[in-house]
C-alpha positions, 0 to 999 in steps of 0.5 A: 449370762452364765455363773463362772465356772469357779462360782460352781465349783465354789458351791460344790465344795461347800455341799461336799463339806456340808456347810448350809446352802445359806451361808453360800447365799448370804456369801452372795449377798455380803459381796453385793452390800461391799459393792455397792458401798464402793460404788456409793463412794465412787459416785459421790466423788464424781462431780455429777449433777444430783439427778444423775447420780441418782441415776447411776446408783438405781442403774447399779443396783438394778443391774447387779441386783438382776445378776446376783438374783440369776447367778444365785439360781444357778450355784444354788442348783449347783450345791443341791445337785452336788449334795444329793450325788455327794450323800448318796455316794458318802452313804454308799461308801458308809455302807460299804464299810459298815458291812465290811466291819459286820462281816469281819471275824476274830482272825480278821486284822482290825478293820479301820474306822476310815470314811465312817466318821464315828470311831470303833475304839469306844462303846457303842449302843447299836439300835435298828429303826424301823416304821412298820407303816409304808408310806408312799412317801420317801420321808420316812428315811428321814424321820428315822435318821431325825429319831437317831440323833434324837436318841443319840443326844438325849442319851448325852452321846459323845457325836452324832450317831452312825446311821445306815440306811437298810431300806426305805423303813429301816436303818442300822445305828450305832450311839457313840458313848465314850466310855460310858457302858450304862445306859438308860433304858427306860430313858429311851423306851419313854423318848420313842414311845412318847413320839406320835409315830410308829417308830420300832427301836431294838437295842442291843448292849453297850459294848467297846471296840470292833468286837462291840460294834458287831456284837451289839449290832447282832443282839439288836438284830435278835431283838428286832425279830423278836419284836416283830414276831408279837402281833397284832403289833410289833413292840415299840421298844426291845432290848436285848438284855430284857428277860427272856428275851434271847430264849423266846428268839430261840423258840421262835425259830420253830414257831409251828413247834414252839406253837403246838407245845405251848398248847399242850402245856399250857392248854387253855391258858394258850388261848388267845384272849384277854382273860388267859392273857391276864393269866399267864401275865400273873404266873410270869410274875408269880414265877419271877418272884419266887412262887410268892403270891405277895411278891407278885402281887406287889409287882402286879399292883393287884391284890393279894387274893387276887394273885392267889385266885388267879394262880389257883385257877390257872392251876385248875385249868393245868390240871396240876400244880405249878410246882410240878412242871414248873420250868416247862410252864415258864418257858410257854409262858414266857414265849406268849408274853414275847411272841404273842399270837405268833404261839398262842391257839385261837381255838383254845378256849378259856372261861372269863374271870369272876369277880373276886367277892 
């Protein structure tokens, strides 16, 4: 026996309006538990012998019970089969006319919100995903699009996110936040790195409108190269709005270049070692606040003479005083902190820090 044909139709429409799959079984099972009550009163009113009776209801229960158990099988594979086709379209489309938007310019008409399901007339936070481990399974879409929404509602969005699958490891999405241009950034660098994976966020700003939606789509972009860039690791969270940031995206774009100047300006401090890390990480802060040791010191959590040590040493290795060529070692500085191996030398050698007495 096959299901009817409206009964297939029915679980179709139900996967294309995305309700669960068990409200359609338990739709089932109600309209078993209405007939067999009116069977029950049907029975009851006949003047049968009690053994017969009896009879009748276990051969109706028996007889239905098989039928909704087949027919069951049958729409259920029905609505799953129709929900995969139906995502993989509903994704395709949704794919299609973020691209169309991406790719729109300023002397384009506005372009319309229609089958995204997310309006543009409102700020966005666009976010790229990605797992920098490849699985061999296809999960790893999945836990992308769960950490979406998990961001999303944690940052309180107004409706789910706008997720685009880019591939097997990445996806594009946008956080609806109403009116909102704020968001908590050391908020959301807790919720991804407190996860057990290795899921990589890149942010872009908050920013209104179709322009928004582009603009914060691309500064999450430059983030994302950023980020990748820093090795042996990508960094788990990067916003684009971060210090430095847009600059070391700049000097990326000629690492050979950017490589071999940041040795010649920083020279050993180049070296790809803890100790000159610890180095450039104190004249990063050193510069940051000023050239004040006690200032830097304070946001080092070291102590002063510490600081001072470490600033004067790094001088030494320089050749000259900070001060004298004060802007090109805050750039080198700055690109090492943010690209990481990409620029620094491997054979650049530093001396390994004494213990202050």
């Amino acid at each position: 026996m096959e299901a009817p044909s409206a009964a297939l139709e029915y679980a179709r429409r139900l996967a294309q309006n995305d309700i669960p799959v068990n409200s359609l079984v338990r739709a089932y099972r109600l309209g078993q538990t209405a007939f067999f009550d009116q069977a029950l009163v049907l029975i009851t009113r006949r003047a049968l012998a009690p053994e017969l009776k009896l009879t009748v209801a276990h051969r109706i229960f028996t007889v239905v019970s098989g039928y909704i158990d087949w027919i069951s099988q049958q729409v259920i594979g029905a609505y799953e089969e129709e929900r995969s086709r139906w995502q993989d379209s509903s994704s395709g489309m949704r794919a299609v006319r973020v691209r169309e938007i991406l790719a729109a310019t300023e002397d384009s008409p506005a372009p319309s919100d229609l089958g995204l399901g997310y309006g543009l007339d409102q700020y966005h936070l666009a976010l790229i995903l990605w797992s920098p481990e490849h699985r061999a399974d296809d999960l790893a879409l999945g836990e992308l699009e769960r950490a979406a929404h998990s961001i999303a509602e944690h940052l309180g969005a107004v409706r789910p996110p706008l997720f685009v699958a880019v591939d097997r490891l990445s996806a594009w999405t946008w956080i609806p936040l109403g009116e909102r241009v704020q968001v908590d950034r050391p908020s959301i660098a807790r919720k991804v790195t407190g996860r057990g994976d290795r899921l990589s966020v890149a942010a872009g700003r908050p920013a209104s409108g179709h322009r928004g939606f582009r603009t914060s789509h691309e500064q999450a972009k430059v983030a994302q190269h950023v980020a990748m860039l820093h090795k042996p690791h990508p960094r788990r969270v990067t916003f684009h709005e971060e210090p430095g940031l847009a600059v070391a995206d700049l000097l990326a774009k000629d690492l050979d270049g950017t490589r071999a100047w940041v040795l010649e300006t920083l020279g050993p401090l180049a070296a790809d070692s803890e100790s000159a890390a610890r180095s450039r990480e104190t004249l990063r802060a050193y510069l940051n606040c000023g050239s004040s040791h006690k200032a830097a010191a304070a946001s080092l959590n070291l102590h002063y003479n510490t600081v001072k040590y470490r600033v004067r040493k790094a001088e030494q290795e320089l050749g000259a005083a900070v001060a004298d060529n004060r802007l090109a070692i805050e750039l080198a500085v700055l690109a090492c902190h943010w690209l990481g191996r990409a620029v620094l030398s491997p054979g650049a050698t530093f001396p390994e820090e004494r213990a202050l007495p």
